[in-house]
C-alpha positions as CSV (number, residue, x, y, z in Angstrom):
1,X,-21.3,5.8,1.4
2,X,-18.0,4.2,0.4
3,X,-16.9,1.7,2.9
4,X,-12.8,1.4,3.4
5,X,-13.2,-2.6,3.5
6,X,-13.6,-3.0,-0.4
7,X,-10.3,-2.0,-0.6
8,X,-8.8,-5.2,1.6
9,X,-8.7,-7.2,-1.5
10,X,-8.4,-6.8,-5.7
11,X,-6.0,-5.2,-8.1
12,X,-5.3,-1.7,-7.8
13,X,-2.6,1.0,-9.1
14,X,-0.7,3.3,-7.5
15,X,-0.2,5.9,-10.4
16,X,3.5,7.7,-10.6
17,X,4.3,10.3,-8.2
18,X,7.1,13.0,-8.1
19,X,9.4,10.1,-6.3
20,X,8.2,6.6,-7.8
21,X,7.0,5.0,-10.4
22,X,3.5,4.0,-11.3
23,X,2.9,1.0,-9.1
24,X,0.6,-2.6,-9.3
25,X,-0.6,-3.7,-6.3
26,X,-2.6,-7.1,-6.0
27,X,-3.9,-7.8,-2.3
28,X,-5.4,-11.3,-2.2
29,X,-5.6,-13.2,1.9
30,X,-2.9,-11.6,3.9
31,X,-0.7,-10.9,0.9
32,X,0.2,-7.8,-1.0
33,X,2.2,-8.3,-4.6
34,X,3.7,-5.0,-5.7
35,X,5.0,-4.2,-9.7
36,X,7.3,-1.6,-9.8
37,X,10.3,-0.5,-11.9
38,X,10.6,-4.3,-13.2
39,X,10.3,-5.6,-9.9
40,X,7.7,-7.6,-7.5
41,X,8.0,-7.8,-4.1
42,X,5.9,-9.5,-1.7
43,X,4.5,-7.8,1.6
44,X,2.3,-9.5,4.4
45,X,-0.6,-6.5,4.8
46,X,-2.2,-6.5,8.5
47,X,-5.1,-4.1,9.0
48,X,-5.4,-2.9,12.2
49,X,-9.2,-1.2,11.3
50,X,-10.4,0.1,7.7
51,X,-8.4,2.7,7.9
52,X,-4.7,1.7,9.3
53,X,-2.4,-1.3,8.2
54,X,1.2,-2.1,8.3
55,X,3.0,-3.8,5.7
56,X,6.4,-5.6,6.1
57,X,8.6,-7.0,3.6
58,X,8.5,-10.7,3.0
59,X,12.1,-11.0,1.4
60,X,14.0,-7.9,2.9
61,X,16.7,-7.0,0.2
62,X,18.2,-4.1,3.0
63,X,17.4,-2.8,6.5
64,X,15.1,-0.1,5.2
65,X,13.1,-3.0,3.7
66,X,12.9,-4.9,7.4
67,X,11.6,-1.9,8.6
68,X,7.3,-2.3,8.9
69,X,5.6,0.3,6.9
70,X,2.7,2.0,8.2
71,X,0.0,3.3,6.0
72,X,-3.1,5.2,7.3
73,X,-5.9,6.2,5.0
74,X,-6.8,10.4,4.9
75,X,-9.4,10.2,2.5
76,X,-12.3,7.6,0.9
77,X,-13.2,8.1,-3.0
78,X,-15.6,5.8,-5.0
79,X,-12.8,3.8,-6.5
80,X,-9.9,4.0,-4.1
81,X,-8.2,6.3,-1.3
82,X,-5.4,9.1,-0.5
83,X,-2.8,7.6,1.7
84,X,0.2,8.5,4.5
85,X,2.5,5.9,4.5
86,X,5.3,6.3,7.0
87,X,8.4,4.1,7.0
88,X,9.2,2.3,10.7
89,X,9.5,5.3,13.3
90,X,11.4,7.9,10.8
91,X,9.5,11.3,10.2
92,X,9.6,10.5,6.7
93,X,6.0,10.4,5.0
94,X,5.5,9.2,1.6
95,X,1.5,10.6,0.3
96,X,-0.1,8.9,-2.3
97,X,-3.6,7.6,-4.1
98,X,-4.7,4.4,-4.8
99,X,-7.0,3.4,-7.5
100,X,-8.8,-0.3,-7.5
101,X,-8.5,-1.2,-11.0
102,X,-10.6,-5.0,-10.6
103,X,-12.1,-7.2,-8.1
């Protein structure tokens, strides 16, 4: 009944994990604004379905950040979605929830 497209735009949090910090994401257009660890940084978010988008840095700070990030959503809940997010070609997967917090 809960349809991945709600989730395109809005505020949301990505709540602290064993490797990062509690995260605010704000996803307006083709923008995503991230506050973290008393930074923002800007991503442009392209969905390739409801279910897959990349995000890539606007303002690369080091190569890791020019590297496109791809995020696929594993599982739908009322307010938000589990997450694989996998950084350019490495084998490195970071798992996570996201919780919309506002329209």
């Amino acid at each position: 009944k809960t349809n991945a497209f709600q989730f395109r735009t809005g505020t949301f949090e990505i709540p602290a994990g064993e490797k990062y910090t509690k995260t605010i994401v704000i996803r307006k257009d083709k923008y995503q604004i991230e506050h973290y660890e008393n930074r923002i940084d800007t991503l442009l978010i392209e969905w390739e379905n409801n279910f897959k988008y990349t995000l890539k840095m606007l303002h690369p700070k080091s190569e890791l950040d020019k590297k496109p990030i791809q995020v696929k959503i594993t599982n739908i809940k009322e307010n938000g979605y589990d997450f694989v997010a996998k950084i350019g070609y490495s084998k490195f997967e970071q798992k996570g929830t996201l919780i919309k917090t506002s329209k």
